[in-house]
VOGU-3710 file (C-alpha; in Angstrom, 3 decimals, decimal comma):
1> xxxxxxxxxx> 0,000/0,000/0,000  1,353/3,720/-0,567  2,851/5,629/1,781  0,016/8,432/1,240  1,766/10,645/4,470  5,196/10,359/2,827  4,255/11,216/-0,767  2,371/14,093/0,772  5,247/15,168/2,609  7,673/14,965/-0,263
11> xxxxxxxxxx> 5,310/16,989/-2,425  4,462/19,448/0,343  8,501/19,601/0,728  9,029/20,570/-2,928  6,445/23,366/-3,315  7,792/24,473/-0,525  11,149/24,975/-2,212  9,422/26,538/-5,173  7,696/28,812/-3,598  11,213/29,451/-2,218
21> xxxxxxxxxx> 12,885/30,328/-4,583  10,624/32,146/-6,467  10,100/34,663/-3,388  13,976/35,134/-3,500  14,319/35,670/-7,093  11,555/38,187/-6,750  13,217/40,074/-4,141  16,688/39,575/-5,890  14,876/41,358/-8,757  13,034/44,549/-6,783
31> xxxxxxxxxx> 16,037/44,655/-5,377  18,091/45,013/-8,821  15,128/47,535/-9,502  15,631/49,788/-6,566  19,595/49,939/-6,968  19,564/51,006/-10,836  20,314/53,933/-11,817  17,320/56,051/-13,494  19,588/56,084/-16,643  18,836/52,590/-17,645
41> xxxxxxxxxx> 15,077/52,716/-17,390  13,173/53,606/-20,237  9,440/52,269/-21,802  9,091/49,745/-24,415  7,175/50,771/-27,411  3,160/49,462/-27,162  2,199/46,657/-29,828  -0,812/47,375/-32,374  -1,857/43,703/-30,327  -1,086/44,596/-26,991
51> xxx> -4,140/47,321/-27,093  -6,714/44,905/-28,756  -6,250/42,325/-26,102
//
C-alpha cells in the first residue's frame, strides 16, 4: 500500500522549495530595480496587439 503521508510530505517539501525560490528571485529582482540607476530605465514601445487584447 502507498505511503500516502510520505508522498504528501515529499510533495508538500518541494512546493515548498518553489515557492522558495521564487520569493527570492523576486526580491533579488526589486532589489536590482531599486539599486539602478534612473539612466537605464526607459518604456518599451506598445504593440498594435497589446491594445486589442
Amino acid at each position: 500500500m502507498p505511503d500516502y503521508k510520505e508522498m504528501y510530505l515529499t510533495l508538500f517539501r518541494a512546493t515548498e522549495q518553489a515557492i522558495n525560490l521564487l520569493i527570492a528571485a523576486q526580491q533579488t529582482c526589486e532589489d536590482m530595480y531599486v539599486n539602478a540607476s534612473e539612466d537605464n530605465l526607459s518604456a518599451l514601445p506598445s504593440t498594435p496587439d497589446a491594445e486589442e487584447k
